[in-house]
N, C-alpha and C positions, 0 to 999 in steps of 0.2 A: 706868618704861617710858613711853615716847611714846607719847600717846593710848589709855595702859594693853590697846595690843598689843606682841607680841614683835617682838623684835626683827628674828627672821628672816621674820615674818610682814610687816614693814613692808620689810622690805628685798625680799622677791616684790609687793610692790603697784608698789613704786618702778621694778623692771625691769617692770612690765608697763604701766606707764603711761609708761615710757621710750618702751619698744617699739610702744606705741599711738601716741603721738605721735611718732616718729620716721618710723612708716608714714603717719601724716595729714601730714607736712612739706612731701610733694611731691619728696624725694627718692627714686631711686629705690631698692626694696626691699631688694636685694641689698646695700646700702649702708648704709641707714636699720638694719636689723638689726647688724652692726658697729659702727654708730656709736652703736646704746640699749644695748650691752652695754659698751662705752667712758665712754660717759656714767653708767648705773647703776652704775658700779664707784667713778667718782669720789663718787659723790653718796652712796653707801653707807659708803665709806671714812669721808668727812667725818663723817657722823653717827657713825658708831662712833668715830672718835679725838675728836670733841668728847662722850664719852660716853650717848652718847642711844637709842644702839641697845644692849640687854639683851636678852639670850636665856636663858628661864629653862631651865635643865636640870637632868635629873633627878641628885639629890643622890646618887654611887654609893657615899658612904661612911658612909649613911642606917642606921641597923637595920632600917628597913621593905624596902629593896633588899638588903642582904643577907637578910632572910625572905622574900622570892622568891626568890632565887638557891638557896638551903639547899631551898625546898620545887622546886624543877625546872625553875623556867620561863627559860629560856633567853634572856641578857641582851640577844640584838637583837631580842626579842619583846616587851622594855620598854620604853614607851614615854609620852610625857605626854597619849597619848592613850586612852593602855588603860588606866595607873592615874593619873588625873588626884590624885589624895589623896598621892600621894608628893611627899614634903620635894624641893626643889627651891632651886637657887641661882643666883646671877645672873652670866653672864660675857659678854665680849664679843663680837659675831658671828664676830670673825675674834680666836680666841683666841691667834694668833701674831702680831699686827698686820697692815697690810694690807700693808705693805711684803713680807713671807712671801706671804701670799697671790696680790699681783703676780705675783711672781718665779715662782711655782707655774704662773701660769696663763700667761706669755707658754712657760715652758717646755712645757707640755700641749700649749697650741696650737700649737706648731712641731709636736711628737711626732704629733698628733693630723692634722694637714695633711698630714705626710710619709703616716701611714698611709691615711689615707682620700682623700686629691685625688690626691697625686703618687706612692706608691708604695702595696706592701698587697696584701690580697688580693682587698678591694671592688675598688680600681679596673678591673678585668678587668670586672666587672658593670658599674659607672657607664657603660664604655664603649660601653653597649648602648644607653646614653640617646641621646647624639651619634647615633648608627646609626640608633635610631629616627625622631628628630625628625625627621633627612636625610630618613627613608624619608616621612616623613608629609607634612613640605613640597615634596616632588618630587611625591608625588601629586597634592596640594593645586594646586599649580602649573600639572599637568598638564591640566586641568578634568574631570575624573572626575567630581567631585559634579557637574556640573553635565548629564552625561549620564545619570548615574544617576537626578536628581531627574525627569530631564524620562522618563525610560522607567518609572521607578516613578510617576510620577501617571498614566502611562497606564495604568499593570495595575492600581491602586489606586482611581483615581478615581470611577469607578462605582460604590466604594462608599460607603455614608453616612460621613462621613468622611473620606472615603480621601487627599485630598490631605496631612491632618495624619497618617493610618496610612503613606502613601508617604514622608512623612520621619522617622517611625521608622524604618522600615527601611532606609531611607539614613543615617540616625545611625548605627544599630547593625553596615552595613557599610563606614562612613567610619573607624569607629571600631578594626575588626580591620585595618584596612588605611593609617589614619593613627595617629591615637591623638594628635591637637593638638585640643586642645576648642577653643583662638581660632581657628584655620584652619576648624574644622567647623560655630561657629555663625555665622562672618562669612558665609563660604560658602552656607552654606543661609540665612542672612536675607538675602542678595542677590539670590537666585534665587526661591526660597520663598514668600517671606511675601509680593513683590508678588503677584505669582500667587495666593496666599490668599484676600488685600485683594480682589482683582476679582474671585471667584468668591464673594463676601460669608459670606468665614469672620469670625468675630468677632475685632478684635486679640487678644482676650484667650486665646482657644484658638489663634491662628497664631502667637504668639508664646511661650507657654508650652511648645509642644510645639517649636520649636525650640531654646529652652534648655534643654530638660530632655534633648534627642534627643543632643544635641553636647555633654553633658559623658557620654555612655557612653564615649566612648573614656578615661575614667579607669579602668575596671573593666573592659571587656573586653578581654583581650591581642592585643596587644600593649600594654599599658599601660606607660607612661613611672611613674605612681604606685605601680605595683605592682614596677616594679622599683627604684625607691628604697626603697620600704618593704621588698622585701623583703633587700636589701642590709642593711639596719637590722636585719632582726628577725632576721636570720641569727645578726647578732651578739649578741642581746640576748635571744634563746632558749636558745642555749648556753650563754652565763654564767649567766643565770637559774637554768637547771636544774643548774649544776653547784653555783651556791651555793645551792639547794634542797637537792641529795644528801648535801653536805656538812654540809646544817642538822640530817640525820637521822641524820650518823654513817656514813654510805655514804663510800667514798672518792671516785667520781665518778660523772657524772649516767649511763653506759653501765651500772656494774653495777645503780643503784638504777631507771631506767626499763627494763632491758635493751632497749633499744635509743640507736643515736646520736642524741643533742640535736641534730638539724640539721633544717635548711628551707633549700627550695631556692628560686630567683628563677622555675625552669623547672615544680616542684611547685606555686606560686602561681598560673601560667599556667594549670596545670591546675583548681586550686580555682577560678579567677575564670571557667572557662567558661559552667557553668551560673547565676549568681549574674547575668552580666552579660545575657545572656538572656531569665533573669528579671524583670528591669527593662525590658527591652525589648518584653515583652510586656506588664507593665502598665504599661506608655505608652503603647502602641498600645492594649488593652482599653480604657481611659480614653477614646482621644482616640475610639472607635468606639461605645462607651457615651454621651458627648457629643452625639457626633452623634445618634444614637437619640434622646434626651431634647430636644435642639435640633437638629432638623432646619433650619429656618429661619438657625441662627448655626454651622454646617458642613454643608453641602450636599453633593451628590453633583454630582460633575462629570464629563460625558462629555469629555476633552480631545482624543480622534481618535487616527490612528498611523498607521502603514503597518498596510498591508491585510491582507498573509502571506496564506498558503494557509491555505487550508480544511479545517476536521476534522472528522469529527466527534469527537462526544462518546465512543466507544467508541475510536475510533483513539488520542485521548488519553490513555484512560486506561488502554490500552494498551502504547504507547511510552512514554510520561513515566512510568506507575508500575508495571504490573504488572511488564514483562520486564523493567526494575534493578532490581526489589524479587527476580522470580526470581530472577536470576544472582547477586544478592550471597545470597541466601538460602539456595541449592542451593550457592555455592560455600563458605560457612560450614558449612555440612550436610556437605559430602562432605570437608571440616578433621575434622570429629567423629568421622568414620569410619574416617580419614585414607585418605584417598582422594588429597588436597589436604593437604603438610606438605612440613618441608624435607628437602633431599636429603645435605645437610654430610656429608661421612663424615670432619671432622677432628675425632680424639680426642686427647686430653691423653697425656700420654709418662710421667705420674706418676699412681698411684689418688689419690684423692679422701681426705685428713683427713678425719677420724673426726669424726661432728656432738660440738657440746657442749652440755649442756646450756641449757632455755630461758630459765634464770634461774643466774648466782651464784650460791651458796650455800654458799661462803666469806668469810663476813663477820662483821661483830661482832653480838650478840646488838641492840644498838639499829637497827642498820639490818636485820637481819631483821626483826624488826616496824614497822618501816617498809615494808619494802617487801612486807611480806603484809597489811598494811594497803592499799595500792597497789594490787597484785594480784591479792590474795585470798589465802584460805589451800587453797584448790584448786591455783594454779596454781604457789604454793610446795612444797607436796608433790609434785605432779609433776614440778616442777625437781630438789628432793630426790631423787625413787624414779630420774628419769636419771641423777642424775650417781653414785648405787649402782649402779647398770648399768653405768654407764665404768668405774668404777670394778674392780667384778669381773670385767670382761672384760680387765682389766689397763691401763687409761688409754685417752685419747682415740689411737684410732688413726693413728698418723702417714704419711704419705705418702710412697711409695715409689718406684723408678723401674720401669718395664714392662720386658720384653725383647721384642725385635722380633716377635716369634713370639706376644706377647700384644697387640702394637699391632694385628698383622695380623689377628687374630681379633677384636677387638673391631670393627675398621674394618669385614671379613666380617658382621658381626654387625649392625652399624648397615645396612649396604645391605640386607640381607635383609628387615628392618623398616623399610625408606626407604618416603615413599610413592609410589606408581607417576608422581604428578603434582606438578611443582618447584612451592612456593609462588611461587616470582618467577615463571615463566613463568602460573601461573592468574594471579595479580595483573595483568600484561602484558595477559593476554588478556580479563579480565574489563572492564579498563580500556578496550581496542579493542573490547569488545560493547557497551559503553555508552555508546560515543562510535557506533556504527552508529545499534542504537535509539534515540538520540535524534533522528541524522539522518534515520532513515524517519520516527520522529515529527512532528518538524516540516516534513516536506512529503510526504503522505502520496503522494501525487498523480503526485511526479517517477518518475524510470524507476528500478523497485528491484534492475536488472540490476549495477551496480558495488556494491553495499550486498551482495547476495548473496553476489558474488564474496569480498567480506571476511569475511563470514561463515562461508563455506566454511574461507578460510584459518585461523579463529579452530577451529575443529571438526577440521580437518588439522594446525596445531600442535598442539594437545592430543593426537591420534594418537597422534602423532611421538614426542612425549615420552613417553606410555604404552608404543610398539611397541619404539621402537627408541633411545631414549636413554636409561642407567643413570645411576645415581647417580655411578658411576664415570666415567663422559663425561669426557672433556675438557672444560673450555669453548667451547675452538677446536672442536671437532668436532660440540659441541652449536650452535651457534652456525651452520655450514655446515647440519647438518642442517633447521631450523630456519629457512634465510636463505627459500625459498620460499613457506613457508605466515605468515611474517611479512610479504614482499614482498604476499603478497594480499590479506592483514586490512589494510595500511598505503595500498595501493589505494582499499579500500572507504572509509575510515577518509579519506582526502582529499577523496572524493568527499562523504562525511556532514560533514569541517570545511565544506567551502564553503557546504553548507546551512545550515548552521547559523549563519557569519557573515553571513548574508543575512537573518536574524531580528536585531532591534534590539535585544531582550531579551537574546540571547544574546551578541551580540555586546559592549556594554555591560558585563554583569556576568560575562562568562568571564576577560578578563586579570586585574583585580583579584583574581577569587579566584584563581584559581590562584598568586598572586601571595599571598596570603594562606595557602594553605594549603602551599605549601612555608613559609615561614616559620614559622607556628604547628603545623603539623604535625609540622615536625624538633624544635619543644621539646618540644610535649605530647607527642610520641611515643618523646622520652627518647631520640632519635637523638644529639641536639647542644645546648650550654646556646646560653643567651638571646643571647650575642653575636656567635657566628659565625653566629647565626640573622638575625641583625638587619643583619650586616655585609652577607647575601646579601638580605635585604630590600631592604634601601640600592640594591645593584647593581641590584637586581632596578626598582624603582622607578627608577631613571637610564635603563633600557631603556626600560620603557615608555612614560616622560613621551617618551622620543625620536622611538618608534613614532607616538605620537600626533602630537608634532611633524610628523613626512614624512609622515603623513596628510591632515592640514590643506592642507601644503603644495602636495598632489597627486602627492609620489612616494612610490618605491618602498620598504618596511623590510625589505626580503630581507637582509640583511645580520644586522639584530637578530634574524629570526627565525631564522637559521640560524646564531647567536650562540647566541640559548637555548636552539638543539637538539644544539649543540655540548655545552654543560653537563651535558644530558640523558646524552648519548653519553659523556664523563668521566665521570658519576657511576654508569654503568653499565658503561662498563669495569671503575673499582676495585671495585664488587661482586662481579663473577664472575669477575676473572682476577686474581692476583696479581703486583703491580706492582712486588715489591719486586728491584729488579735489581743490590742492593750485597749481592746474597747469592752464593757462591764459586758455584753451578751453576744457572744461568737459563737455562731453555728459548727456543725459537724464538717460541711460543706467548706466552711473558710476554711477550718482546721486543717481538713484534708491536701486543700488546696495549696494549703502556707505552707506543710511536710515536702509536700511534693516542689513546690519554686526551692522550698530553702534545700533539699535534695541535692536538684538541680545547678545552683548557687555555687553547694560544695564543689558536687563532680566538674562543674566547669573551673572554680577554682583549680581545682586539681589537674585540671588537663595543662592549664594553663604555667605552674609547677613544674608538671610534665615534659613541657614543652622548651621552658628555658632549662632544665636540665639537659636535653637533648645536644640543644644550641651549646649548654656550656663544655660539656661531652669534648663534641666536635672542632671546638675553640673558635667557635663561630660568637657568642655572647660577648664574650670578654673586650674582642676588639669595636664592637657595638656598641656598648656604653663608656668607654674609651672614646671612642668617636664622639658619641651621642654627648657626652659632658666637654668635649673639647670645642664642640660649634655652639653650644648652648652656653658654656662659660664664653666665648668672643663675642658673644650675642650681648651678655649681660654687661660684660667689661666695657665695652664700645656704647652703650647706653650711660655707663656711668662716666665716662671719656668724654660724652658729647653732654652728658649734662653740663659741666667744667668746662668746657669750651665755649658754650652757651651762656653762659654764667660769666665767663669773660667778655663776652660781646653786650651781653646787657649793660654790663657794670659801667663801660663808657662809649652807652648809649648807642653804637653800633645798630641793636636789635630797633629799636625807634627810630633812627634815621632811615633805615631801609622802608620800616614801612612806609614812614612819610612819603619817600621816594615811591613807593608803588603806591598810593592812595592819591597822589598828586594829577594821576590818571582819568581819573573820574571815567572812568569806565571798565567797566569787569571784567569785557571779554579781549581787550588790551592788555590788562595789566593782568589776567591769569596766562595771556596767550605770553608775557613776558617770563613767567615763574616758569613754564613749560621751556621756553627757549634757552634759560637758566638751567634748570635742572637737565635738558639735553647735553650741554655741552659740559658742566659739570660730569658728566656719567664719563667722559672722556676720560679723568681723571681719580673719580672719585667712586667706591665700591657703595652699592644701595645702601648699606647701613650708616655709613658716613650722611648721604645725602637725607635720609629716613631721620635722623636725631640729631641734625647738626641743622640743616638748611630748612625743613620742613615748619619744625618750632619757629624760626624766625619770620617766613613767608605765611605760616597758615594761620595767623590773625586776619590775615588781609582776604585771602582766597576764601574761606572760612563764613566771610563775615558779611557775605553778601546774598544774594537770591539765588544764586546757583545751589542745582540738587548736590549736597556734601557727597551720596553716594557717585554721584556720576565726577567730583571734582577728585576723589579716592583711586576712583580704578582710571582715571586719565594719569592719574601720577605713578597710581603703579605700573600701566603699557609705558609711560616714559621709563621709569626705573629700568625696567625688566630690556632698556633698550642699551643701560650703559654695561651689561654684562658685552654685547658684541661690537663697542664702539672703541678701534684701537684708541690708544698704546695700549689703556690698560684695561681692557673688557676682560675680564678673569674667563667667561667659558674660551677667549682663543687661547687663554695660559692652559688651560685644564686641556683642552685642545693639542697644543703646541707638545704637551708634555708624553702624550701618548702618540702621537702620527709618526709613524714609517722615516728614514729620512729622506727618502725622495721627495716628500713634501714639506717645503719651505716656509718661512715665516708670510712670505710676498701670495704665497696660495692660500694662506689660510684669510688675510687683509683681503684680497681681490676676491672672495667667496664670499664671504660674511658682507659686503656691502649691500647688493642685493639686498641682503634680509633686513639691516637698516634702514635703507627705503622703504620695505613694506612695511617696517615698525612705523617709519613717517605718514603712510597713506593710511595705515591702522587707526593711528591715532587722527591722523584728519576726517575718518568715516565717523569714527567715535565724537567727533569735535561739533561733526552738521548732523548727526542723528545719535541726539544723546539717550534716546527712546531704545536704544540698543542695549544700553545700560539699566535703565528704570525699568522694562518692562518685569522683568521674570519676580522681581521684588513689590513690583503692584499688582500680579498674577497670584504669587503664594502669600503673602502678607508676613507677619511679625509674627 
């Protein structure tokens, strides 16, 4: 053996100092990764045909190998690292030569490009990335950060700290609302850190806290990382578990977990809510703690504002918290009672199959104990004692067809127990009582004669619908009824917007979210996956950067706003009226209803038109999708780089030796707490995407393929990743960093800043590691 290692052991050192040196070359990444799995192929080939590469393997025609086999232990669980004492023989890395192994991998990599860049089922996900980045660098463009920074150091500043706590929180909402970590630390160290500098914060805290602030958009969704990984783990969870069920004699992974091996890009969104949050606040804690300990090297800074009206302290807390905390409180309350629930009177034409039971339990005697080893043997007898129950009630009951006479009684039966008030109309109105209170809130002072008036109407439509609209309504008729005491609430409700844009705060941070929360609220709420989410992102961001545009300019955006109230109006027609008009008998009512979304449809089309004409005007477009195809093409190319890379570690055997090596472990929370200490110091060297399609595929058989929640094993990998952005030499936000700061600040300020934040990415992820409840909760809260 060469340097009396194995053979496949020297041939993973060879790609990895390929790969290191390909990336230190100065070529660029996307590139340098195809060109070290090109090059370690040749280089490993060579050594194996001048015979130099040996791979010892275990000898299967040993009597100590067959005395394992005879006593049980199951031959992919042998391995030269579990019984290091077995006879072993010597053969070549690539036991068909490498000529076989070429040919293997040019054909993989066509198969593997077809599936995953150019056709597949990923690709429909990938496409969310392009969608994103659009969405992040139209914002980026549009200067958002830069009115946020400046209206967050004014509500922050006063505090100790508060200019380094005011870009947390500007990270943390650049982050739901771009999700580019170079757009978000360029950005904020342009604007930022001068500002710092002259209010004599220390570099070393002005600068740490905006690299650590501007890679949260790795971890909070919309995250571009999280939907590559979770594109990945999608796939690399359900084979896992299916060659898991298989390893126990189960025929697949549904009857042995009962339930589906799947993970969704949209369930991930929802795991990374609170996780990214959590980071968020300790960076902010930290940079606030700092402050306390050095007052003198982060100061409290008064920076001034507009003046706004005057409150008191009771009026505030008031409008701002008591009366939305009533109204969503009492309106949740009176859900409980159903007071407040939906009014649907459509029932199904067929009854309801018969439940089955909650476990299989027809299986073979090995996979039963398996899986009441899995499950328990509680919840195996349970499954047992139901499916004796199906069974003596004569099988699972099958589904039948109704006859009109039992449609009509059921339908009778749903209104009767409908509740007096439509969930869509409390939501409507909840939403126009909380856009009042905040307008009386914020200008106690003005005349609260038109705020009343809406108020009234908010109190008159609820009437309405109590007195005189059933379940049975029409829409059209609920809709007339209705058109008044909405015409008043939508009065008051103009009169509290105008106030409210007259406040810099609000004004500031109202489009972006709202902009954020249709987007992240249609995934996390399991309305729509990640990429018609992201598509309306996109749009949604082209509008706005436009708005802002004829702002600047000093005219009018009535066009885009009644662009986005068009949308509003479409996406509230298909709710309440049905649009489907290729059915043999369409009312007047649909008809009407279809003119008016398809109207609506156009005009938003059209603002939307409107709007990158604007942008292309301005020459604001151009360099946007320039951008936007330049990260989206290094996205894809680095996908297909690492495929070939991969491909090369397979072929001699690399990708199986390592598992082995981590399965040798016999225990999960060792061998993933190894993948983590791997992928940690990796991030030293290696940029997410490298570690995302290169390292992931190889380790995520193993991690994958065991008991742990896959969503919680996802967003542990993504708080690792989102850590090698700030771990020198080469953590990209301190190049993004380095490339904009002042020269007063040195490369040695930006290292001694940024460790701190390291740390708390450590203690982050040790929180996440003893309470992974942190993770699961918000996903077994909202469901799928």
């Amino acid at each position: 053996m060469l340097f009396g290692l194995d053979g496949v052991e020297i041939g993973l050192i060879i790609v990895f100092l390929c790969l290191f040196g390909g990336i230190l070359s100065g070529f660029p990444v996307a590139f340098a990764i195809g060109g070290a799995g090109v090059v370690s192929f040749a280089i490993i080939a060579a050594l194996d045909s001048a015979g130099l590469l040996i791979h010892q393997a275990i000898d299967t025609g040993s009597q100590a190998y067959d005395a394992l086999i005879a006593a049980g232990v199951k031959p992919d669980s042998i391995s030269v690292f579990r019984y290091p004492e077995l006879p072993r023989l010597g053969e070549p890395v690539f036991p068909r030569g490498w000529e076989m192994a070429l040919d293997r991998n040019i054909s993989f990599i066509v198969n593997r490009i077809n599936e995953r860049v150019l056709a597949g089922q990923s690709i429909e996900t990938l496409l969310a990335v392009l969608m994103f980045v659009m969405m992040g660098i139209t914002l980026e463009r549009s200067n958002i950060a830069e009115d946020l920074l400046t209206t967050m150091a004014r509500v922050f500043g006063p505090l100790p700290g508060g200019l380094a706590v005011s870009v947390v929180v500007v990270g943390a909402f650049l982050a739901a609302s771009t999700g580019i970590v170079g757009a978000t630390v360029v950005t904020m160290g342009l604007l930022s850190l001068p500002t710092m500098l002259r209010n004599n914060y220390s570099p070393e805290i002005a600068t740490g806290v905006i690299s650590a602030s501007g890679t949260l958009g790795q971890i909070i969704p919309p995250s571009i990382v999280i939907v590559l990984l979770g594109a990945l783990a999608g796939d690399l969870y359900s084979a896992a578990q299916e060659a898991r069920a298989q390893s126990v004699g189960c025929s697949d992974a549904l009857t042995y977990l009962g339930e589906p091996a799947v993970v969704s890009v949209g369930t991930l969104f929802q795991a990374a809510l609170l996780p990214g949050i959590l980071l968020a606040l300790l960076y902010a804690g930290y940079a606030f703690s700092y402050a306390l300990l050095n007052p003198s090297r982060a100061p409290a800074v008064e920076l001034g504002g507009s003046a706004g009206a005057v409150r008191t302290r009771g009026e505030t807390f008031t409008w701002f918290i008591g009366v939305p905390a009533a109204l969503i409180a009492g309106t949740m309350l009176l859900a409980q009672v159903n007071v407040v629930g939906s009014q649907n009177l459509v029932v199904d034409s067929f009854t309801d199959a018969g439940e089955t039971a909650s476990l299989r339990t027809n299986v073979s005697e090995e996979c039963k104990e398996a899986m009441i080893d899995l499950h328990g043997q509680a919840a195996w007898d349970e499954a047992v004692a139901e499916q004796e129950a199906i069974q003596e009630a004569g099988g699972v009951e099958q589904s039948v067809k109704l006859s009109e006479e039992q449609i009509a009684e059921r339908i009778a039966q749903k209104e009767a127990n409908a509740a007096p008030i439509g969930s869509g109309v409390a939501v409507i109105m909840v939403v126009l009582s909380l856009i009042l209170a905040l307008g009386r809130g914020i200008n106690p002072a003005a005349n609260p004669q038109p705020l009343l008036v809406g108020a009234v109407g908010v109190v008159l439509g609820l009437a309405v619908d109590i007195l005189l609209i059933a379940p049975s309504t029409g829409s059209g008729v609920s809709l007339i009824l209705l058109l008044i005491p909405y015409g008043m609430a939508l009065y008051g409700c103009a009169h509290a917007a105008g106030r409210l844009a007259a406040n810099d705060l609000v004004r500031v941070v109202f489009p972006p979210l709202i902009l954020i929360v249709a987007v992240l609220g249609s995934i996390l709420g399991g309305i729509t996956n990640p990429t018609p989410a992201a598509a309306l992102g996109a749009g949604g961001a082209i509008m706005l950067a436009a708005y802002r545009r004829l702002k600047d300019e000093h005219r009018e955006g009535k066009i885009i706003i009644w662009s986005t109230l068009a949308i509003v109006v479409s996406i509230l027609m298909g709710i309440n009226f049905d649009l489907r008009i290729n059915q043999e008998e369409v009312g007047f009512e649909s008809w009407t209803a279809f003119f008016i979304a398809y109207a609506a449809y156009l005009y938003a089309a059209f603002g939307l038109f409107y709007s990158c004409w604007v942008l292309l005007r301005a020459g604001i477009l151009p360099p946007v999708v320039r951008e936007t195809a330049k990260v989206t093409s290094m996205v894809f190319t680095i996908l297909i780089g690492s495929q070939l890379l991969n491909l090369v570690v397979i072929s001699f055997g690399g990708e199986h030796y390592i598992q082995q090596f981590l399965r040798s472990f016999d225990n999960e929370f060792k061998i993933f707490l190894i993948v983590m200490l791997v992928l940690f110091i990796l991030g030293f060297v290696l940029d997410f995407l490298e570690i995302i399609y290169i390292v992931i595929p190889i380790v995520g058989p193993v991690i994958y393929g065991g008991t742990f929640d896959p969503k919680w094993v996802t967003i542990m990998i993504a708080v690792n990743l989102q850590t090698s952005f700030l771990t020198p030499p080469f953590g990209f936000a301190l190049f993004y960093l380095r490339g904009v700061a002042p020269p007063e600040v040195t490369t040695g300020h930006i290292y001694r800043g940024v460790f701190p934040f390291v740390i708390i990415q450590v203690v982050g992820l040790s929180i996440l590691w003893f309470f992974p409840g942190i993770v699961t909760i918000v996903p077994q809260l909202i469901g799928n």
